[in-house]
N, C-alpha and C positions, 0 to 999 in steps of 0.2 A: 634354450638353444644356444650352444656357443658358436665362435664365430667358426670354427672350424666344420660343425655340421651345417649352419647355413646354408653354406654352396651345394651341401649336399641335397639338402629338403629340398631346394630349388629344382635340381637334375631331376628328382624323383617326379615334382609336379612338373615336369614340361614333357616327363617319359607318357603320363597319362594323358594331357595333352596332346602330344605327336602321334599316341597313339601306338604305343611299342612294349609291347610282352617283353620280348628278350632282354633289351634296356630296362625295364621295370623290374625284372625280377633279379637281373646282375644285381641293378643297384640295393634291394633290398637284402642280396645276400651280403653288399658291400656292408650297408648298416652297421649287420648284424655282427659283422668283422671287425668293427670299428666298435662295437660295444654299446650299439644304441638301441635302447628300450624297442621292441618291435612295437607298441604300443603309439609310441613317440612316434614312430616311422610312419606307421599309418595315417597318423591324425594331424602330425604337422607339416609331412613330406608328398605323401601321396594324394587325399584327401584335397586340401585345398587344387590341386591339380585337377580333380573331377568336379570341383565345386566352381572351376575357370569353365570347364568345358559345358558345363550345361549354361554357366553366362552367356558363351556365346552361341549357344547352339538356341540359347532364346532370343538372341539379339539378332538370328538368320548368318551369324557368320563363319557357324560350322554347321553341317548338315548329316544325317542319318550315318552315314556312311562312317563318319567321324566320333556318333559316339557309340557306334557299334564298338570300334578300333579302342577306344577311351576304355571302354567296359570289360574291354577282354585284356586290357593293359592291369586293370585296378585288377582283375581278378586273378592276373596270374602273382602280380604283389602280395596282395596280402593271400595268399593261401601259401605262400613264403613265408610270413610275418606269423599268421596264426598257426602257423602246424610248430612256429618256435614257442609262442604264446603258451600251448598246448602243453607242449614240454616241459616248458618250467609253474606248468602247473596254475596259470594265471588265465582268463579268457577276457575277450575284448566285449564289451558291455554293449551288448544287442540296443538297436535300435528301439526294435519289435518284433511281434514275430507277424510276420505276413502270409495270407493262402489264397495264392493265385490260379486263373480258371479262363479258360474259352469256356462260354456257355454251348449246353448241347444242341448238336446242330450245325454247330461255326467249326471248323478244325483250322483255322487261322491261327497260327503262332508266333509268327515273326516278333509285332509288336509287345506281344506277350511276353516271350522270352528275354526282349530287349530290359522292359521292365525290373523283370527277375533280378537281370545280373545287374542292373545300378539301384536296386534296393539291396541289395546284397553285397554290392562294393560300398555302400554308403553306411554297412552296417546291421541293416535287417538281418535276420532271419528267415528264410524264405522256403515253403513247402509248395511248390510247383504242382498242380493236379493234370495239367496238358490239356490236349483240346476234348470238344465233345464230353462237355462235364456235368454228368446229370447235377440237378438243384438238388437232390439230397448227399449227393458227395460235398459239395459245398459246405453243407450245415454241419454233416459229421465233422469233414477237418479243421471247422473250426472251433467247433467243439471238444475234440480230441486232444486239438494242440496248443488250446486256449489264446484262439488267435487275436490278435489287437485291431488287426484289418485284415479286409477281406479287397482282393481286387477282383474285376470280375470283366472280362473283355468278350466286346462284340463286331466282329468284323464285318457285318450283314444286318441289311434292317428287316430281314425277317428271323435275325435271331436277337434282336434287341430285347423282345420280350423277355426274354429267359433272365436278365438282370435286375427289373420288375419280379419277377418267380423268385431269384433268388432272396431279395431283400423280403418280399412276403414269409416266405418259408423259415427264414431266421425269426423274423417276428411272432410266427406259429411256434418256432421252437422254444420261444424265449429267450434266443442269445442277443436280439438285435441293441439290447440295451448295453453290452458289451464289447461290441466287435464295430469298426467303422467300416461303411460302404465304399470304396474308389470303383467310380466305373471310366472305361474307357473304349477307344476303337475308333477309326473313320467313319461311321455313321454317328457316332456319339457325341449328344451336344450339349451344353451346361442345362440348356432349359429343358432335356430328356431327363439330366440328371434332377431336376425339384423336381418333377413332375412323378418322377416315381421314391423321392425322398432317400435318393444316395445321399453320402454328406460328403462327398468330392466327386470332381472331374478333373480328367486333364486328356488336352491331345496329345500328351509327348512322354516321352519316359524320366528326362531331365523334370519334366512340370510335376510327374506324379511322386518323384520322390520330395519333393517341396510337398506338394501338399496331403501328403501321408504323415510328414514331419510335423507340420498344422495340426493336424486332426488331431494325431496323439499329443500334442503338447496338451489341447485340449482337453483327453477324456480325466 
């Protein structure tokens, strides 16, 4: 980083921050103007910006609304950044690949969605299934896409079960020994999670991509 980009990476994390597309992806085309690695851009300009916002959105002093804003900032940057990536022939080195799910039943996606797009600005991978997701779509797309985690949301504690169903049905198929469980949702509690042997939880979108980042350090 020289001292002339500095100020720059700064602008870029306070755009995800504040929460602004249009600012986010000026500056990214700024970057690009100025001759700097879109690579670099992502990782040392925007990134830490998203990595402020879920600090404080764990510490209560930003709230939902905020990193919805955050989410949609990161994502209009780098699909700037990578469509240049793209170009000159180089790609930015995936997180994981992730296969997200309403269990069937729930058609709840908000927090779902939210997830998506900050595993996705953070680097993931991400194959979205949407709501109402039979447990054997589950198993195919993970199977298909050779997925690293599987996250599996329940907005209803009469559809909790279905997250239970699906960690069974991976263990009938044989992939469980491959693929990590993340379950989530407003009924959903850490000790639902042992009890049917997810190997994360989290209430938040900012929490899941932490502890997604865990897991696979792990596998």
């Amino acid at each position: 980083m020289t001292a002339e980009t500095s100020p720059l990476f700064a602008r870029m994390a306070h755009s995800i921050l504040e929460g602004e597309p249009e600012e986010a992806v000026q500056l990214a085309k700024e970057a690009l103007a100025q001759g700097i690695d879109p690579l670099a851009a992502i990782n040392q300009g925007f990134v830490p910006g998203l990595d402020e916002v879920g600090r404080q959105f764990g510490c209560g002093d930003l709230f939902l609304p905020d990193l919805v804003r955050a989410g949609a900032a990161m994502k209009a940057a780098t699909q700037i950044l990578e469509a240049e990536l793209l170009r000159r022939g180089g790609t930015r080195q995936s997180a994981g690949v992730v296969v997200l799910g309403t269990v069937k039943g729930d058609i709840h996606e908000i927090g779902k969605n939210l997830v998506g797009t900050m595993f996705t600005a953070n680097g993931f991978q991400v194959y979205d299934l949407g709501v109402d997701v039979a447990i054997e779509a589950f198993v195919e797309a993970v199977r298909a896409r050779q997925a690293d985690l599987v996250g599996v949301s329940a907005l209803l504690t009469t559809t909790m079960t279905g997250q239970r169903k699906v960690i069974e049905a991976l263990e009938q198929a044989g992939l469980r020994g491959r693929v990590k469980v993340l379950i989530g949702g407003a009924p959903v509690t850490r000790e639902w999670a042992k009890e049917i042997r997810a190997d994360g939880y989290s209430e938040d979108a900012a929490g899941a991509v932490k502890v997604a980042r865990s897991l696979l350090a792990r596998k």
